[in-house]
C-alpha positions in Angstrom: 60.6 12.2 11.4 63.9 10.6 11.8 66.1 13.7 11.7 69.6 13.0 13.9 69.0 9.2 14.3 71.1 6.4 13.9 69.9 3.2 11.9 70.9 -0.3 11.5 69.1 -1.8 8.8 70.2 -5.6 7.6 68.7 -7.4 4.4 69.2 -3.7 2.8 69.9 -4.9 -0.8 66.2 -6.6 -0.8 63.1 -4.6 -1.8 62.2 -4.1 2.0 65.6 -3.2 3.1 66.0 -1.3 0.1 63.5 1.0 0.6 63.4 1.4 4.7 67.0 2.3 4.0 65.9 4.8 1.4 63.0 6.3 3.4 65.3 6.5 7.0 67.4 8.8 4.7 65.0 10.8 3.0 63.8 11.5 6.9 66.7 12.8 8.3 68.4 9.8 9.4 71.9 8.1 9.1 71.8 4.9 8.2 74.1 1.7 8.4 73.1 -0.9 5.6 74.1 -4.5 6.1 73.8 -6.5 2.9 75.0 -10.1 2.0 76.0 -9.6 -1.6 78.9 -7.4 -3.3 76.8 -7.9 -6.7 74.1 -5.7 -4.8 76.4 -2.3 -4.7 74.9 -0.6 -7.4 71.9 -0.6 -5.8 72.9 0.5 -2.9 75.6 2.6 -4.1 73.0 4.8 -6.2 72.1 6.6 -2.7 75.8 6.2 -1.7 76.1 8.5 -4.2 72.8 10.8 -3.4 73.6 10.5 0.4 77.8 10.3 0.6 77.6 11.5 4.5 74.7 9.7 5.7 75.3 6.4 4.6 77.4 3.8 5.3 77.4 -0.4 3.5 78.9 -3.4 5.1 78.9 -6.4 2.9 79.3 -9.9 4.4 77.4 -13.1 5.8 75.0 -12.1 8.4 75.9 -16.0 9.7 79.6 -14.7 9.8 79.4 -14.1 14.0 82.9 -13.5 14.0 82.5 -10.8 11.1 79.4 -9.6 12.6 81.1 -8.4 15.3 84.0 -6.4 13.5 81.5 -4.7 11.4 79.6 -3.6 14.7 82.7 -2.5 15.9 83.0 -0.4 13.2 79.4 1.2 13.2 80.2 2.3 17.0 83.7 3.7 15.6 81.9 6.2 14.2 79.2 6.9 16.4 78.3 6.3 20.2 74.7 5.9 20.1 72.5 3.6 18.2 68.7 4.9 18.0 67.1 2.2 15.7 67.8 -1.7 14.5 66.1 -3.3 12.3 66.1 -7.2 11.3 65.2 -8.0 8.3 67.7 -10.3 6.9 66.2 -13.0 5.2 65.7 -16.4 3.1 63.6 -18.7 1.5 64.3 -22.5 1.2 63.6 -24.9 -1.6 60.4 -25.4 -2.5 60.0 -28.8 -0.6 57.4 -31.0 1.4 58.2 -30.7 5.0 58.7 -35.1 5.2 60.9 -34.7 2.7 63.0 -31.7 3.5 66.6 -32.0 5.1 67.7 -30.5 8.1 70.7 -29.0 7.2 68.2 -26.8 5.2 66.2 -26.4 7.7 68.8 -25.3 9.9 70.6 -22.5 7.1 67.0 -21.2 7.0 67.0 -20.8 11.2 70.6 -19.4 10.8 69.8 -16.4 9.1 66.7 -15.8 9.6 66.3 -16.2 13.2 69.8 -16.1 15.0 71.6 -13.8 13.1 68.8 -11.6 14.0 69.3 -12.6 17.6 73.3 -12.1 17.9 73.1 -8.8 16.0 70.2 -7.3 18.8 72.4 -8.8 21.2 75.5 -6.9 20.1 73.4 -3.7 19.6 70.9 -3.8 22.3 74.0 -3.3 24.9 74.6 -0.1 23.2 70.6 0.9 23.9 70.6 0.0 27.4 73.7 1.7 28.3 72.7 5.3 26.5 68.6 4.9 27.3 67.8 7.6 24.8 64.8 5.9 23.7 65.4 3.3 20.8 63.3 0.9 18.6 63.9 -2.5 17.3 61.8 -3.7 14.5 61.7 -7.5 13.7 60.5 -8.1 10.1 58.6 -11.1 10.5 56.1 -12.8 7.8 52.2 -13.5 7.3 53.5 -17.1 7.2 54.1 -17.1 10.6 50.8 -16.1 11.8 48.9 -18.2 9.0 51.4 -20.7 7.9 51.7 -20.0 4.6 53.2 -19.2 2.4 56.2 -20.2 2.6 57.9 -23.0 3.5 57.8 -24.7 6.9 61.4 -23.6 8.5 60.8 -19.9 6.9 57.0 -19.9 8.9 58.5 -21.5 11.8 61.5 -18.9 11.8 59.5 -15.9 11.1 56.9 -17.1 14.4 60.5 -17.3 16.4 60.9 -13.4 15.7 57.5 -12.8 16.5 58.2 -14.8 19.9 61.4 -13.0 20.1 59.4 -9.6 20.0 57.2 -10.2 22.6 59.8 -11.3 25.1 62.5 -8.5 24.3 59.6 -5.8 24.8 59.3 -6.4 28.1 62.7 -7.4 28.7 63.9 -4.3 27.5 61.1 -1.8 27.9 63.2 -0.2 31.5 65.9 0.4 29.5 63.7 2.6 27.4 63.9 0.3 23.8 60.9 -0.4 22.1 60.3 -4.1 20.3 57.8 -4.6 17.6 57.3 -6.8 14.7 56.4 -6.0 10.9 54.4 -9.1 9.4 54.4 -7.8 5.6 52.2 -10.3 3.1 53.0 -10.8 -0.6 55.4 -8.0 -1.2 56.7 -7.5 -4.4 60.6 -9.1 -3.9 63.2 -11.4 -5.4 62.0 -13.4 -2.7 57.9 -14.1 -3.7 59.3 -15.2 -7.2 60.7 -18.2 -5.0 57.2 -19.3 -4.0 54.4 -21.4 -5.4 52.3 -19.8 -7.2 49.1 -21.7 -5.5 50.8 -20.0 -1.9 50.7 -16.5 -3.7 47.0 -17.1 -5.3 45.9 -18.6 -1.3 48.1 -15.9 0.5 46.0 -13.1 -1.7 42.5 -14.5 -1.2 42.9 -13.7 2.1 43.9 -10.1 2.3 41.4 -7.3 2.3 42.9 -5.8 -1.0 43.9 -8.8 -3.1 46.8 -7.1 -4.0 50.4 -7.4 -3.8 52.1 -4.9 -1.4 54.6 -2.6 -2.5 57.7 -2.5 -0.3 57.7 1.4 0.1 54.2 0.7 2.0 56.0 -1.7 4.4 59.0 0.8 4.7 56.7 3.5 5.6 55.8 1.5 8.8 59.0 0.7 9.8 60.2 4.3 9.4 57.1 5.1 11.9 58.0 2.2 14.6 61.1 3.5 14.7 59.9 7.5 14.6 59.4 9.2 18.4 55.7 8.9 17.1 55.2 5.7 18.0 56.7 5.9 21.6 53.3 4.0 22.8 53.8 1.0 20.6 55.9 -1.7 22.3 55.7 -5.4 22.0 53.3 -5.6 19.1 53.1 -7.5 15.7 51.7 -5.2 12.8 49.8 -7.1 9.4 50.6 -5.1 6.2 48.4 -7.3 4.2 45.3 -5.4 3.7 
């Protein structure tokens, strides 16, 4: 489904990364995995290994613009063309009221998970306009941001930003022949859900049709269609995978 394409996929050591990396390779496609931690190589490394020419890791701070920019560099070093992006860099804050939260962690929240996402589709975006081969960018937004909660106030209110983001970028960029849709995943098993309250998880559940936490291949398998040539009639919309 995604034989010959080129992928971006940032947030790839987490469970959703993980596996939308796993699945774009398993479909044909070469991917570019952008991960915050060295400590997350081996799990990487173990397709590194089962994939040696189709994959390619860049470890560093997604807030790093200055970085950010180098390792782009080097992605279009090695190829001309960029067919798919997709944001899905990540993080939780503290457990915290909202009146008694700080700022500053409100802002590190916004940093990551809303302007990183921004510069990097900046950066990459100018590549897709200029080749208008027909690309897709997939946002990974939250539940949270459509139900606040769970999650913490800055993570819901950064996750609705992407979905806000989505909608204007899809028409923004729709002449230039690049597709923008959002992925709102519910509880997913994650590092990340371990992080939340467990009254959030119970509430979050009640509410889907299953009443059961997701697995991330399920939310990888959507992403791998947004960004498939079979979903060339789905722009500028926000998909649930909470049912």
């Amino acid at each position: 489904m995604l034989e010959g394409k080129n992928i971006i996929v940032t947030g790839a050591s987490g469970a959703i990364g993980f596996n939308t990396v796993k699945l774009c390779l398993e479909q044909g496609a070469f991917v570019f995995a952008l991960a915050h931690q060295i400590k997350d190589h081996d799990l990487l490394g173990s397709l590194q290994t089962e994939y040696p020419s189709k994959l390619d890791t860049f470890y560093f701070d997604m807030t790093d613009f200055e970085r950010m920019k180098e390792v782009v560099k080097q992605i279009f070093s090695k190829t001309k063309e960029v067919d798919g992006l997709v944001n899905n860099s990540a993080r939780l804050s503290e457990n915290c009221m909202f009146v008694m939260n700080s700022m500053q962690a409100i802002r590190e929240v916004f940093e990551l998970n809303f302007f990183a996402q921004v510069k990097i589709t900046q950066l990459i975006a100018r590549n897709m306009m200029r080749h208008k081969k027909g690309s897709s960018i997939v946002n990974i937004s939250s539940i949270a941001a459509l139900d606040g909660d769970p999650g913490m106030m800055e993570y819901c209110a950064s996750k609705a930003a992407l979905i806000g983001m989505t909608y204007k970028l899809s028409r923004e960029l729709a002449p230039f022949k690049i597709r923008v849709n959002a992925v709102a995943p519910g509880i997913t098993e994650s590092k990340m859900i371990s992080k939340m309250p467990e009254n959030f998880k119970e509430e979050s559940l009640m509410r889907s049709i299953s009443k059961k936490v997701a697995k991330p291949q399920s939310v990888a398998e959507i992403i791998a269609f947004l960004l498939s040539d079979k979903s060339m009639q789905i722009n500028g919309q926000v998909i649930r995978t909470d049912a």
